[in-house]
VEXDREN-2710 file (C-alpha; in Angstrom, 1 decimal):
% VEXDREN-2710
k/r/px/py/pz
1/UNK/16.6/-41.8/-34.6
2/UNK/15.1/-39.1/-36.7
3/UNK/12.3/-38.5/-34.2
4/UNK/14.7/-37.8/-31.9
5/UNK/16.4/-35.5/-34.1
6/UNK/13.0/-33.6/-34.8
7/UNK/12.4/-33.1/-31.0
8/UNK/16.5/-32.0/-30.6
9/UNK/15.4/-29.6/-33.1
10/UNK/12.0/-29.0/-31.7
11/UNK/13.7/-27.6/-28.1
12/UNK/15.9/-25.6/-30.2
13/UNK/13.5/-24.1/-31.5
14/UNK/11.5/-23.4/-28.9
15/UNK/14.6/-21.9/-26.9
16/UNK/15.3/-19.3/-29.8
17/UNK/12.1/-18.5/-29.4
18/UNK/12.0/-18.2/-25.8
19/UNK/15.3/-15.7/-25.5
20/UNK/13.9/-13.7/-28.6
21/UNK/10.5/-12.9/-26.1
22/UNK/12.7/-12.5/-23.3
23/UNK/15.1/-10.1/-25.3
24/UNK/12.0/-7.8/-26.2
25/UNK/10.7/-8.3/-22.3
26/UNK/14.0/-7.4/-20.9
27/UNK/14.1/-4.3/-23.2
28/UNK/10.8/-3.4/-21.9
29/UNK/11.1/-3.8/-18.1
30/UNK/13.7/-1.6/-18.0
31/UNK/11.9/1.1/-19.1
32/UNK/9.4/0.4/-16.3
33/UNK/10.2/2.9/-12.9
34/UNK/7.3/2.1/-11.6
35/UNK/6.9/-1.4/-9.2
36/UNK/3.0/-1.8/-10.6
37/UNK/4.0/-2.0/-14.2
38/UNK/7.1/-4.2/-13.7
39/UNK/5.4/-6.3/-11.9
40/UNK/2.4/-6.8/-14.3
41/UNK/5.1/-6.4/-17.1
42/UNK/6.6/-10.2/-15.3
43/UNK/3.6/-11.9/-14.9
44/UNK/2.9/-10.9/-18.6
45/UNK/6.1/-12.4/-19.6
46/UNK/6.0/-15.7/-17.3
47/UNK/2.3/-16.2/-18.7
48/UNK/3.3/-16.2/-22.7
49/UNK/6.6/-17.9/-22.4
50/UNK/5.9/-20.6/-19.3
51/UNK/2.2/-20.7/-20.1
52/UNK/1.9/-19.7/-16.1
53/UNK/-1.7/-18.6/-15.6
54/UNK/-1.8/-19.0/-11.6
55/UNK/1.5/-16.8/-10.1
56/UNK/1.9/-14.0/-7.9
57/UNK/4.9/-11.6/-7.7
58/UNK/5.7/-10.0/-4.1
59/UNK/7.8/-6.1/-4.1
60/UNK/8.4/-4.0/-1.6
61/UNK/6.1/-6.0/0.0
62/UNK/3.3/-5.4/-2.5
63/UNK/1.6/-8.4/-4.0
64/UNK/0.3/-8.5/-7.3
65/UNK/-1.5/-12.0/-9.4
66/UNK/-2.2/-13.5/-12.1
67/UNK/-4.9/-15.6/-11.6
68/UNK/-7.4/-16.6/-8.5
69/UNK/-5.1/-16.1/-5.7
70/UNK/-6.9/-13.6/-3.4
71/UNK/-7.6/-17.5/-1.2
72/UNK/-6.5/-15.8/2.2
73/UNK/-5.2/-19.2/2.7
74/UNK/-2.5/-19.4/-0.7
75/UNK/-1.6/-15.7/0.4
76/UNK/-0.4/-17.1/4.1
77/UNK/0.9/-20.0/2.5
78/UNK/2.9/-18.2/0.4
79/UNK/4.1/-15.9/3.1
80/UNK/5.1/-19.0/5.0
81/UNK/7.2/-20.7/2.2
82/UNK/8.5/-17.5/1.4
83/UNK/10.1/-17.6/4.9
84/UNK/11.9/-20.6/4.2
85/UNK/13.3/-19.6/0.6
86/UNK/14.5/-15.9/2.8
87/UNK/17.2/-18.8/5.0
88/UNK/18.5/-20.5/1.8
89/UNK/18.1/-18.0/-0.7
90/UNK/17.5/-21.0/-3.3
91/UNK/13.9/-22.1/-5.3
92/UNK/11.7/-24.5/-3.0
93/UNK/8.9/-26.1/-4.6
94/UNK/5.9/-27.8/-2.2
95/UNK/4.6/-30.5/-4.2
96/UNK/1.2/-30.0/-2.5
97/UNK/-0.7/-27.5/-0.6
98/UNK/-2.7/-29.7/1.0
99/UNK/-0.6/-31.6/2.6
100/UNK/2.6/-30.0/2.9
101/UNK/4.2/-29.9/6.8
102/UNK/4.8/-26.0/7.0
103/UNK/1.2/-25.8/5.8
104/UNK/-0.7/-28.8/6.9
105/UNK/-2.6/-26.6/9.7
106/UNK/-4.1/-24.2/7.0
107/UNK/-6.4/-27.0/5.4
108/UNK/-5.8/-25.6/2.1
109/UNK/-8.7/-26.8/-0.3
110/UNK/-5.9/-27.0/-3.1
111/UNK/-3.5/-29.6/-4.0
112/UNK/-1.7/-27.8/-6.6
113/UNK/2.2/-27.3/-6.1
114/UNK/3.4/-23.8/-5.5
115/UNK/7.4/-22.6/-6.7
116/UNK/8.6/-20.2/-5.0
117/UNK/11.8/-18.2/-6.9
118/UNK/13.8/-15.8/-5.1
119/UNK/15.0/-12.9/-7.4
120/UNK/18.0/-11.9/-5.3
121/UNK/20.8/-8.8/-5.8
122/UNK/23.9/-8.2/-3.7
123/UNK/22.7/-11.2/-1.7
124/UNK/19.6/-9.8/-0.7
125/UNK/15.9/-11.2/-1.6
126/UNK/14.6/-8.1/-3.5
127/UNK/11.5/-10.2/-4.8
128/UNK/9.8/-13.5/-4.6
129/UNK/8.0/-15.3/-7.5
130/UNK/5.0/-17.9/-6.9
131/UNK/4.3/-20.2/-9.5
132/UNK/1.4/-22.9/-8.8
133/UNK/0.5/-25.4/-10.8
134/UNK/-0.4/-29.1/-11.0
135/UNK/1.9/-31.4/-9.0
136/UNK/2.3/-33.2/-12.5
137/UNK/3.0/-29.9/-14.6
138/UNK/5.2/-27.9/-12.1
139/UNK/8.1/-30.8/-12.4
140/UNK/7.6/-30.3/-16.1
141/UNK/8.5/-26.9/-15.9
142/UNK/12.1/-26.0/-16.5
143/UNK/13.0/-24.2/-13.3
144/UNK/16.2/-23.6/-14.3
145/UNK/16.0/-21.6/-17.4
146/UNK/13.1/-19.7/-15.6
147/UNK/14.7/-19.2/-12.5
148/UNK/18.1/-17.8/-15.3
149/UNK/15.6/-15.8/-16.8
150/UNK/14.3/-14.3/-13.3
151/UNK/18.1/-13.5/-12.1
152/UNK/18.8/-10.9/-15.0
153/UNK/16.3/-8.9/-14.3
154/UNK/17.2/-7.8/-10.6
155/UNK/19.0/-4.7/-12.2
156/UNK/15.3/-3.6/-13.2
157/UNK/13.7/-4.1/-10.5
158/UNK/16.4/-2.4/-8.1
159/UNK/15.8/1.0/-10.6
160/UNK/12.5/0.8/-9.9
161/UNK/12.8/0.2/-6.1
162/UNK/15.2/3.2/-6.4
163/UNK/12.4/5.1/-8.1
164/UNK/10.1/4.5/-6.0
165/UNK/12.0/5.7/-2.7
166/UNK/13.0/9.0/-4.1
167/UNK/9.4/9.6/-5.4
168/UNK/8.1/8.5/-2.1
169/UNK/10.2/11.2/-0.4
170/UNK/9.3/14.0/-2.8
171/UNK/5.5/13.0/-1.8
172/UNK/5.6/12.3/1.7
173/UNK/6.6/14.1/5.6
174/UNK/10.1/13.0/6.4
175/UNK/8.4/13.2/10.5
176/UNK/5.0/10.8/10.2
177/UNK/5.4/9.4/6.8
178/UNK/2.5/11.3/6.0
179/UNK/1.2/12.8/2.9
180/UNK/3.0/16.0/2.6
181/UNK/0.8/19.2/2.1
182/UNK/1.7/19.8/-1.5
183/UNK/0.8/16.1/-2.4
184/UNK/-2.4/15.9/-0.8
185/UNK/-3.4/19.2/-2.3
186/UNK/-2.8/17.3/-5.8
187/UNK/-4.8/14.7/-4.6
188/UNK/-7.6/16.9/-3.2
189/UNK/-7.8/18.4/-6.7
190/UNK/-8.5/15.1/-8.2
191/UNK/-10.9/13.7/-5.7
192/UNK/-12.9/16.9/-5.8
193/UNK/-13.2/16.4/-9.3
194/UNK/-13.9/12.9/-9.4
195/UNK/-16.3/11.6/-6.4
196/UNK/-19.7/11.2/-7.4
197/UNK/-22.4/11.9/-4.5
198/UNK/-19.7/12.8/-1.8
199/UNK/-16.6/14.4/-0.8
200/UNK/-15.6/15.1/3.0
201/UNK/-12.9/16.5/4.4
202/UNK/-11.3/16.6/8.2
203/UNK/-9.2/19.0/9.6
204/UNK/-7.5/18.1/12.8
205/UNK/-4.9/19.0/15.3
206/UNK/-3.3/18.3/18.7
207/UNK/-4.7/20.1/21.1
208/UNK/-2.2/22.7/23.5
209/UNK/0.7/21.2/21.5
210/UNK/2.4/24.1/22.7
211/UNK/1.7/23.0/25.9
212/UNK/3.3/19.6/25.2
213/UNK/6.0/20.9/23.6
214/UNK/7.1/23.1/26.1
215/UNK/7.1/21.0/29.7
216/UNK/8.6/17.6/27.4
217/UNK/10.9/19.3/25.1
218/UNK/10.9/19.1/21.3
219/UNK/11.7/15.8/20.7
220/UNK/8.6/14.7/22.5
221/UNK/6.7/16.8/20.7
222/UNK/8.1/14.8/17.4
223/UNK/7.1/11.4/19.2
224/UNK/3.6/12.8/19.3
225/UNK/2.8/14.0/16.1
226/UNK/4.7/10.3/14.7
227/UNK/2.4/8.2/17.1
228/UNK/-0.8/10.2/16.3
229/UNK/0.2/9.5/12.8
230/UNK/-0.1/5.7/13.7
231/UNK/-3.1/6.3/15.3
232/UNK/-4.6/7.8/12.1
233/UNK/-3.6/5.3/9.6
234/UNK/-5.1/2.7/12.0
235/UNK/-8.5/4.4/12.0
236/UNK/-9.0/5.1/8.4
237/UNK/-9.9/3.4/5.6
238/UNK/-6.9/2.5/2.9
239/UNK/-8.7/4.6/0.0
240/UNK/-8.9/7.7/2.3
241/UNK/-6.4/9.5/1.8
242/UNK/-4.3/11.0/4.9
243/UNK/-1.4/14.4/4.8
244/UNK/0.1/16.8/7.7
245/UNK/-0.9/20.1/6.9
246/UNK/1.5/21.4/8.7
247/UNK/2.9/21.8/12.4
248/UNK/0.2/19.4/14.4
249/UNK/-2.1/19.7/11.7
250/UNK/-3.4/16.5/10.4
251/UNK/-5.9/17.0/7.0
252/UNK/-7.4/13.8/5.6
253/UNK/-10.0/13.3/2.7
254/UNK/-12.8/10.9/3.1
255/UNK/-14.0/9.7/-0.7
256/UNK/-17.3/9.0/-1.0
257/UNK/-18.3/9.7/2.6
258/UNK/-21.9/11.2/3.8
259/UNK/-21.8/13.8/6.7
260/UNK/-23.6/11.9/9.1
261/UNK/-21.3/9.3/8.1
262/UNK/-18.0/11.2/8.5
263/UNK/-18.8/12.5/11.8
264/UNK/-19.2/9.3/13.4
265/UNK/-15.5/8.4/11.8
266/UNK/-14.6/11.7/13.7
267/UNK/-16.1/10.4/16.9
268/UNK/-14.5/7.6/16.8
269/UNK/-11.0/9.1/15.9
270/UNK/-11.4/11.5/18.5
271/UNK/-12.1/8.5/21.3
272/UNK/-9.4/6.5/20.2
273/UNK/-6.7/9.4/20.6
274/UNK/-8.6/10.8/23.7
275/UNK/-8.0/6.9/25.4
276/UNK/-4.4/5.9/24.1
277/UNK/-1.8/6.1/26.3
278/UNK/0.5/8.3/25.2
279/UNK/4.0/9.2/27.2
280/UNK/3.6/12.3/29.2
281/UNK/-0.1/12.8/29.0
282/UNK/-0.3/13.0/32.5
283/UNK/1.3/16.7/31.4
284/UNK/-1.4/17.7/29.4
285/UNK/-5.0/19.3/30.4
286/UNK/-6.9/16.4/32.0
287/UNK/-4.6/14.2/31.8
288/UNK/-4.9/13.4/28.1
289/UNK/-3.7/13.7/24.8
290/UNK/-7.0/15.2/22.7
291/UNK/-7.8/16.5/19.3
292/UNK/-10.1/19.3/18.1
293/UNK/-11.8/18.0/14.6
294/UNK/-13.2/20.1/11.7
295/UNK/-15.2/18.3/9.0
296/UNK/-17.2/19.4/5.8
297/UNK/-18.7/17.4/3.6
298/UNK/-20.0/18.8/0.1
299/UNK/-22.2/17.2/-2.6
300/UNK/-20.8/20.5/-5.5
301/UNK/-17.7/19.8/-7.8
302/UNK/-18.0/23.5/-8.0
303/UNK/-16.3/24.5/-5.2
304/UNK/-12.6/25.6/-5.4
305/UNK/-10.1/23.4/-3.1
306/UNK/-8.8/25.9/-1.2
307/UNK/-12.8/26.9/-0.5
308/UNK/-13.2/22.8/0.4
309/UNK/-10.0/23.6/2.9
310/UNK/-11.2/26.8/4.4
311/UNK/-14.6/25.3/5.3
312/UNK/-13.0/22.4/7.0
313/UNK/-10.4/24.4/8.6
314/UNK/-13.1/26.8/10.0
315/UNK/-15.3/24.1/11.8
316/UNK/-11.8/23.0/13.2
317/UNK/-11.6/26.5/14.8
318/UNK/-15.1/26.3/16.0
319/UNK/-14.3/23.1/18.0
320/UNK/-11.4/25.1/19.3
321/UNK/-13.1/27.6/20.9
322/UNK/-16.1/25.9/22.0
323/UNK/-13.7/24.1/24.0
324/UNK/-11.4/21.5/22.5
325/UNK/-12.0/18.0/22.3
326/UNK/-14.8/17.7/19.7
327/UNK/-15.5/17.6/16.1
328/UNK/-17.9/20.1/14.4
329/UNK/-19.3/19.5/10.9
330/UNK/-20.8/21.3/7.8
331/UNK/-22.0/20.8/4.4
332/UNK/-21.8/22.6/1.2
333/UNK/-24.4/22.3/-0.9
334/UNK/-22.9/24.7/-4.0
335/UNK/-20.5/27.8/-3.9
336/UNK/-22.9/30.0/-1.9
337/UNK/-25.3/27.5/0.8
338/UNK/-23.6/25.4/3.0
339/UNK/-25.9/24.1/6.3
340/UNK/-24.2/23.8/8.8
END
């Protein structure tokens, strides 16, 4: 009988315990706007409390981990259960990977259990929780309390999603989604002072716009400049960094990117616009959609942005009037030789 008063005792314990961390974590994530921190902030907190070492937390569709879970396997697995928690809106625990229905066809190599907690507000799934584990642990685990836990802290995480929209709009073209030019200036200044052999740049726009503009009205012309910003996100890299300059001017930056290098990029960008099929190109010169493409590429931290800008913006006005449809190149060497 005692022993059984010790462990009553014990759990007590242990659940003071367990609301005085998640007091202090609740006090914390609140002060957390943005949706990288909160979420490393949970993990944090599901790790000392649930002794969870293998979880990953998806917002706004970003997915962050604790643990080895870049397995492109767990990630599809995970996407697949998550499917099923978004019609029920309730926990759902596979008890192995392995050999689970929904996932039998992956092959995972694990036979861990995965948990999968919806955090939900107003109804709606505003994040999902992944907890693996061993099929003998994950029953152990109190699902309930952590799942309670979980629920009070949709409030947090619907500040930060709030946040991060309004900061997103303040950075970004309302049109394409884009980088807006004041942004990626702020960015440029960072890169230039940051690369460490090489920093290119490309300068691009729409070429006879005007034209387009004119014989398919205006809100073709927005269609275009929304699709070509498609097009470029597709052709880049997800550390360069893309922005409309303005009107159909495109400007992106190219981190650690060699001339030789960057003009086959702008080859292959040019191709790719020059062949899509784009409404009303039949309207156009040749019967095509095409770009004119300006690119530097410079080796100096020396040299001023707006310099970096000009240079780039210059070769774009070479392949204007050498005819349209081409990319010309430079590189600056320091603030007074650039080869071109």
């Amino acid at each position: 009988m005692e022993e059984g008063i010790n462990k009553k005792i014990e759990e007590y314990e242990y659940q003071i315990k367990l609301m005085s961390i998640f007091q202090n974590f609740l006090i914390d994530i609140t002060k957390k706007l943005e949706i990288k921190e909160l979420a490393e902030n949970l993990l944090k907190f599901l790790n000392e409390s649930f002794k969870i070492d293998k979880c990953s937390v998806i917002i706004n569709r970003q997915r962050y981990f604790l643990g080895n879970l870049k397995d492109e396997k767990l990630i599809e697995s995970e996407n697949r259960i998550m499917k099923e928690v978004y019609k029920v809106s309730i926990p759902y625990i596979v008890k192995n990977l392995k050999n689970d229905t929904i996932l039998f066809d992956l092959k995972n190599d694990s036979e861990e259990s995965l948990l999968v907690i919806p955090i939900i507000n107003d109804n709606k799934i505003i994040t999902y929780v992944n907890i693996y584990d061993q099929p003998e642990n994950i029953h152990k685990k109190d699902v309930k309390l952590i799942n309670y836990f979980l629920s009070k802290i949709n409030y947090a995480i619907i500040n930060s999603l709030e946040y991060t929209q309004v900061k997103d709009k303040s950075i970004t073209d309302s049109l394409t989604g884009l980088y807006n030019r004041n942004y990626f200036i702020e960015k440029l200044r960072y890169e230039s002072r940051n690369f460490k052999k090489y920093l290119s740049i490309i300068m691009t726009d729409i070429d006879y716009f005007k034209n387009y503009n004119d014989k398919n009205g205006h809100q073709a012309g927005d269609y275009l400049l929304k699709e070509l910003a498609v097009l470029l996100k597709n052709n880049f890299r997800t550390n360069d960094i893309i922005g409309r300059y303005g009107g159909e001017e495109f400007i992106i930056i190219l981190p650690e990117t060699d001339n030789e290098t960057g003009l086959q990029v702008c080859e292959r960008l040019r191709k790719s616009v020059e062949s899509y099929n784009f409404k009303f190109k039949e309207n156009q010169p040749n019967n095509a959609v095409t770009i004119s493409i300006g690119l530097m590429t410079t080796v100096s931290k020396e040299i001023e942005v707006e310099d970096l800008i000009k240079e780039a913006d210059n070769n774009l006005y070479k392949s204007k009037t050498n005819g349209r449809n081409r990319a010309t190149n430079s590189i600056i060497i320091s603030k007074n030789l650039s080869v071109k």
